[in-house]
C-alpha positions as CSV (number, residue, x, y, z in Angstrom):
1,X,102.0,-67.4,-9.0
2,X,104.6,-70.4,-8.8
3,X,104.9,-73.0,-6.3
4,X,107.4,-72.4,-3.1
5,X,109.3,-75.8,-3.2
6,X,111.5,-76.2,0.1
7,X,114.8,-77.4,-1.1
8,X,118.1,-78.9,0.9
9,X,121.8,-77.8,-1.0
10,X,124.5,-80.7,-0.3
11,X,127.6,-81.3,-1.6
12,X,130.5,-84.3,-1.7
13,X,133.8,-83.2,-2.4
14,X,132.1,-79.5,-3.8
15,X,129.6,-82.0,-6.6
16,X,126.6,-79.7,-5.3
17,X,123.2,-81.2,-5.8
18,X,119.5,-79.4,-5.1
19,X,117.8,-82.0,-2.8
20,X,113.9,-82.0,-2.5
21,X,112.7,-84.0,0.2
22,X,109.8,-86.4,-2.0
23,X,109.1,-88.0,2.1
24,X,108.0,-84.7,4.0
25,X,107.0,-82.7,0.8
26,X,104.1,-82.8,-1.6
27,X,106.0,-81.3,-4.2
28,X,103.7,-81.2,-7.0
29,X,105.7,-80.9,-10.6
30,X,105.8,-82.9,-13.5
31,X,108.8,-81.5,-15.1
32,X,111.7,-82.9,-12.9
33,X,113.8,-81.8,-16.1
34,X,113.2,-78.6,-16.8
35,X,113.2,-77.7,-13.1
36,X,116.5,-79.2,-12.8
37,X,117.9,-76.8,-15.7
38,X,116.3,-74.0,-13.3
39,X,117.6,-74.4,-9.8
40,X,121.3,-74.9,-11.8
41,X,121.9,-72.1,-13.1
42,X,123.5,-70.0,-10.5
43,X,122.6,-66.6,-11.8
44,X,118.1,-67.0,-11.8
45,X,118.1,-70.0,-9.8
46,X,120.3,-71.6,-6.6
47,X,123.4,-72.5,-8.7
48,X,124.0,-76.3,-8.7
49,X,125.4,-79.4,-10.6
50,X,121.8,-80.8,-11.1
51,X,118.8,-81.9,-8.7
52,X,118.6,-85.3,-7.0
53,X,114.5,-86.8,-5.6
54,X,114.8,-88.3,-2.2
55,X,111.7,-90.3,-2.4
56,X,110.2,-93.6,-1.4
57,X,110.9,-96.7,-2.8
58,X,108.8,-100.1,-3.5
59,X,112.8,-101.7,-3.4
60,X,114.9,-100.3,-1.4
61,X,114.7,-97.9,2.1
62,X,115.2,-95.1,-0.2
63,X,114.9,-94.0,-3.7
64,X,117.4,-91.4,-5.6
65,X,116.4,-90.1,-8.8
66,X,119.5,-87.5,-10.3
67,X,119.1,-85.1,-12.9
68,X,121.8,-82.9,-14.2
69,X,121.9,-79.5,-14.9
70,X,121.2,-79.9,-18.5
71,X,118.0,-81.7,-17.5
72,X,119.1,-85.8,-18.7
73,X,118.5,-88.2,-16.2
74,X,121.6,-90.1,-14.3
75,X,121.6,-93.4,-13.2
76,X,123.8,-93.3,-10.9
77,X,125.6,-90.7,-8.7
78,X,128.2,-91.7,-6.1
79,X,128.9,-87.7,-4.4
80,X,124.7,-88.0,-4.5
81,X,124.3,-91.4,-3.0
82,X,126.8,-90.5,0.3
83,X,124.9,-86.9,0.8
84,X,121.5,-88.9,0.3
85,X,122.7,-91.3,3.0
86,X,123.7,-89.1,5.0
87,X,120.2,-87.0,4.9
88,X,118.3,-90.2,5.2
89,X,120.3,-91.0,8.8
90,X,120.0,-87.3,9.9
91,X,116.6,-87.0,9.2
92,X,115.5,-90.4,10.5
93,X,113.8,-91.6,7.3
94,X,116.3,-94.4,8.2
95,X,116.7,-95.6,11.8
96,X,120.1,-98.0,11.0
97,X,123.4,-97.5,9.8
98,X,123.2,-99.7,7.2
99,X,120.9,-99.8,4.6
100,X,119.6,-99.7,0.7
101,X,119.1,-97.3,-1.7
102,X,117.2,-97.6,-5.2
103,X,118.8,-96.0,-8.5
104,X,118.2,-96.3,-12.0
105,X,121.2,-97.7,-12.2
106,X,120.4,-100.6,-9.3
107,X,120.3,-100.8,-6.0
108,X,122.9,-99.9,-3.5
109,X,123.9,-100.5,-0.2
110,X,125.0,-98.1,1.9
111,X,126.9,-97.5,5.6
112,X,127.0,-94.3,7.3
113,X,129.7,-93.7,10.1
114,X,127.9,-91.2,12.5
115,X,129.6,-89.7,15.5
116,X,127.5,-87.7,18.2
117,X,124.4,-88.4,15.8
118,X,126.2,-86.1,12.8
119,X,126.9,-88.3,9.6
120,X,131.0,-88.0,9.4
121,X,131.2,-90.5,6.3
122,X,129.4,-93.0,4.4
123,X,130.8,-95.7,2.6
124,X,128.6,-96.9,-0.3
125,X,128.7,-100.6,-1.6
126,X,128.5,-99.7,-5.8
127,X,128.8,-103.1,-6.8
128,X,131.0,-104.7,-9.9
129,X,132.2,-102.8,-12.3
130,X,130.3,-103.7,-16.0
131,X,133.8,-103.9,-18.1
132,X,132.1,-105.6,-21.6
133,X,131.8,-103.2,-24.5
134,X,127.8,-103.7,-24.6
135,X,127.9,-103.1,-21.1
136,X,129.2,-99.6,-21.3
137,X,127.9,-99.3,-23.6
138,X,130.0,-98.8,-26.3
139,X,130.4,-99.5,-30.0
140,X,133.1,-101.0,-31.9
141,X,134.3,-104.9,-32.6
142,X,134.2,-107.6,-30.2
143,X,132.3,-108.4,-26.7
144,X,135.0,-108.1,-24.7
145,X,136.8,-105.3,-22.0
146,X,138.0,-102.4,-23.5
147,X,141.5,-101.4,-22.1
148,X,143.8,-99.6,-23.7
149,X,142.2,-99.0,-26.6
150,X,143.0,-96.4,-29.6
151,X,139.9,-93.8,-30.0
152,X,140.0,-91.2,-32.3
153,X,138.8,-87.6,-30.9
154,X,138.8,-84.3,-32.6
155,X,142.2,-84.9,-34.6
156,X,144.1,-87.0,-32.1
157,X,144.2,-90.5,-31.3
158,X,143.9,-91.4,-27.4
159,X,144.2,-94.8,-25.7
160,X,140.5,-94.7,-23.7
161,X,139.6,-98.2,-21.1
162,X,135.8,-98.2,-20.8
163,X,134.0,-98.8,-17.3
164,X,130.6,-98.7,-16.0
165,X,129.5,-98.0,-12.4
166,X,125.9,-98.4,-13.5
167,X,126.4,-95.2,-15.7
168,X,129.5,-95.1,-18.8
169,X,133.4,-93.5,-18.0
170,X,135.9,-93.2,-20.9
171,X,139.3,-93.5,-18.7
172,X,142.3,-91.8,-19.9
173,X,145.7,-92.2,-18.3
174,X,148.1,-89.0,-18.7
175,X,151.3,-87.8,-17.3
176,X,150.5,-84.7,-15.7
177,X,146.9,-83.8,-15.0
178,X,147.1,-80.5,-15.3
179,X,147.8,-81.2,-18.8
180,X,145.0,-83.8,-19.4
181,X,142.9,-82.4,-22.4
182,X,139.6,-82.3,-20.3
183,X,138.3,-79.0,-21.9
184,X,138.4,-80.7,-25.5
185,X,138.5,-84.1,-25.1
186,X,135.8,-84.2,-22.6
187,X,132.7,-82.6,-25.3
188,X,133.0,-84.8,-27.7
189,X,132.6,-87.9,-25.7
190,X,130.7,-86.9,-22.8
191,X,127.3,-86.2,-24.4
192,X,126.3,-89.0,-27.3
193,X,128.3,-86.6,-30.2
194,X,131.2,-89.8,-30.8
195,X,130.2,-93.0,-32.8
196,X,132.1,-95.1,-30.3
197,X,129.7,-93.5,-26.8
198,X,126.1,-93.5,-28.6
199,X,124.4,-92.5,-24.5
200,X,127.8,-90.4,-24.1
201,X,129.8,-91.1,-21.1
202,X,131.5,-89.1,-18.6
203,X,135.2,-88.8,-19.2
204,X,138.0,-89.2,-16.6
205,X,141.7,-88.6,-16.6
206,X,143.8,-90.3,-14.1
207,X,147.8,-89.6,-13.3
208,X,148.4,-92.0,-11.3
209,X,151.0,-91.3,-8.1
210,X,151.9,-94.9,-6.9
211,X,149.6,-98.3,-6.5
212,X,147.5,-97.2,-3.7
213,X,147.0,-93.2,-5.0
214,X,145.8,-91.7,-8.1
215,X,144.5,-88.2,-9.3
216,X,141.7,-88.1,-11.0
217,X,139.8,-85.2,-13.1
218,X,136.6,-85.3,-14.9
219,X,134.1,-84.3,-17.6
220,X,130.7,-85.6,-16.7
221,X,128.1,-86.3,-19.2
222,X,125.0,-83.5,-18.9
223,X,126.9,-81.7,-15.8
224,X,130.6,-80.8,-17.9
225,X,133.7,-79.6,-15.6
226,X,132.6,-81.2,-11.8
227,X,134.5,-80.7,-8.5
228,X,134.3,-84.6,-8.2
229,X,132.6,-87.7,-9.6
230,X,131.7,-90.6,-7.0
231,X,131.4,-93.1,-9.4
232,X,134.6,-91.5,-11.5
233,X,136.3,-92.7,-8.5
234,X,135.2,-95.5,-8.7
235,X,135.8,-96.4,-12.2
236,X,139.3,-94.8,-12.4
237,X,140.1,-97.2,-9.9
238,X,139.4,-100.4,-11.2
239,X,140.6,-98.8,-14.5
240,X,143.8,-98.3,-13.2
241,X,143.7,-102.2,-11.6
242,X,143.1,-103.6,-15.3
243,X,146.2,-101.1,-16.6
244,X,148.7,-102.6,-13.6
245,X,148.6,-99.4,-12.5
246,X,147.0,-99.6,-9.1
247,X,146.5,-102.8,-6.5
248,X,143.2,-104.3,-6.4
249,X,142.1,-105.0,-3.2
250,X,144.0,-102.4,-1.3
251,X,142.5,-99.2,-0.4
252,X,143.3,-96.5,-3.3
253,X,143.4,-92.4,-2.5
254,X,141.7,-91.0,-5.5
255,X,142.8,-87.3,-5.2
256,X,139.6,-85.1,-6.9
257,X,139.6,-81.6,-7.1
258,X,137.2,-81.0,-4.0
259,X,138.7,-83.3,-2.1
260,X,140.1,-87.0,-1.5
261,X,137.8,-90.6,-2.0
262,X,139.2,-93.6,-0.5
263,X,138.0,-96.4,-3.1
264,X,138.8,-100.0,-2.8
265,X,138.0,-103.2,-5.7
266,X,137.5,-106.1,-3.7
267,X,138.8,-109.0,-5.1
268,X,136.6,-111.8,-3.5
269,X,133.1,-110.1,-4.1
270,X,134.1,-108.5,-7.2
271,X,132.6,-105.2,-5.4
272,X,133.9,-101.5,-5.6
273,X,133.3,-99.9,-2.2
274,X,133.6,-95.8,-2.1
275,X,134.3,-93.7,1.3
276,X,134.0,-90.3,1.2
277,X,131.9,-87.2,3.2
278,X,129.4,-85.3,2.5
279,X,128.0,-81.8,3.9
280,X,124.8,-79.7,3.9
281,X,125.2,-76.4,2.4
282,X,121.6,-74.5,3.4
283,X,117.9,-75.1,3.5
284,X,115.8,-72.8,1.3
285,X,112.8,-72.4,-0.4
286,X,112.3,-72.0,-4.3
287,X,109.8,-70.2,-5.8
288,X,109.2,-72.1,-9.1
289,X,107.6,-70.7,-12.3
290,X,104.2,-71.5,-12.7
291,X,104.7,-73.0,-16.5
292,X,106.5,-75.7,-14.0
């Protein structure tokens, strides 16, 4: 006989997470991993793009631990962060509309914007932007940013700029994103395979539309073809700032294919802020293998 694990399914822009509820639940299993592989797949389990801890933190008002549907651990998650803000407010875990949440990629700080007690939007503070190859991390010569750079993948060269939003995104700027090579280009960076991206990286393509409005599709690293990418946002942003193709400090529509993130690189704090929804999908209750 398994254990009955009560579950929450959320979403940000259609990046659906499994949410268990580490405050309220004794939810006794050791293999966050494996279980996350489980509740994914969407034809024995619940169908999602990983699972994501709400738990207490020593640090912060709330922790988030994310991992994706091939079982790695993220660091960082920005669809995750605004639907665990948002469940934190709802639920009263947190009593204010401002407050702190722990990743492994750092802490965060976050806003929600409720309206008749119902979380509308959050807006999530996810700090500079790491731009220094070692940083990324990435291989290669030098210390420095990487914009604009020639990259070798499969048997075409590509021009990638290199941005972390306390986890790695390999930037690509293309004409027509219906044409951006996500399918091939995506695989071979995304999961530690290239010599340049020894943790992998997740790997964006942006067409940009004008200064303030870009469109943005990903690959992420353990998850593959996502709906939208929080901290791909993010990254394609300032990405775009550093290429002159986008205004820093100006509020930038990031078109994803869920949905639309309104993403801003302040110039004075350095800080990238992310605004965006999120929405519950159901409330369940998974019965988990016993070798769990």
């Amino acid at each position: 006989m398994g254990t009955a694990i009560p579950f929450i399914k959320m979403h940000g822009l259609g990046n659906a997470y499994i949410y268990l509820d580490l405050f309220r639940e004794d939810i006794r299993v050791c293999d966050y991993a494996e279980l996350a592989r489980r509740v994914a797949d969407p034809n024995t389990g619940i169908g999602s793009d990983g699972l994501i801890l709400i738990a207490p933190s020593e640090t912060a008002d709330v922790k988030m631990r994310i991992f994706n549907k091939d079982g790695s651990e993220g660091k960082n998650c920005g669809n995750g962060l605004r639907c665990v803000a948002k469940y934190a407010y709802e639920t009263g875990i947190v009593k204010t509309e401002r407050f702190t949440i722990e990743t492994l990629g750092g802490p965060v700080a976050a806003e929600v914007h409720p309206s008749g007690g119902a979380v509308e939007t959050v807006t999530i503070d996810m700090g500079a932007p790491a731009l220094s190859r070692r940083a990324i991390p990435m291989a290669g010569k030098g210390e420095g940013r990487v914009i604009d750079e020639a990259i070798e993948a499969g048997d075409a060269i590509y021009r990638v700029t290199a941005v972390s939003m306390g986890n790695p995104h390999a930037l690509f700027f293309v004409e027509d994103i219906d044409e951006a090579p996500i399918e091939t280009v995506g695989p071979l960076l995304a999961d530690g395979g290239h010599p340049l991206f020894p943790e992998g990286a997740n790997v964006g393509f942006i067409e940009p539309v004008g200064p303030r409005e870009l469109i943005y599709r990903v690959w992420e690293r353990g998850s593959g073809i996502t709906q939208a990418c929080g901290t791909g946002a993010c990254a394609a942003v300032v990405a775009a700032v550093l290429n002159n193709q986008a205004e820093r400090g100006s509020r930038v529509t990031v078109h994803l294919a869920g949905g639309d993130l309104y993403i801003m690189w302040d110039a004075s704090s350095d800080h990238v802020f992310m605004t965006g929804p999120a929405e519950f999908v159901c409330r369940g209750m998974y019965f988990a293998p016993a070798d769990l």
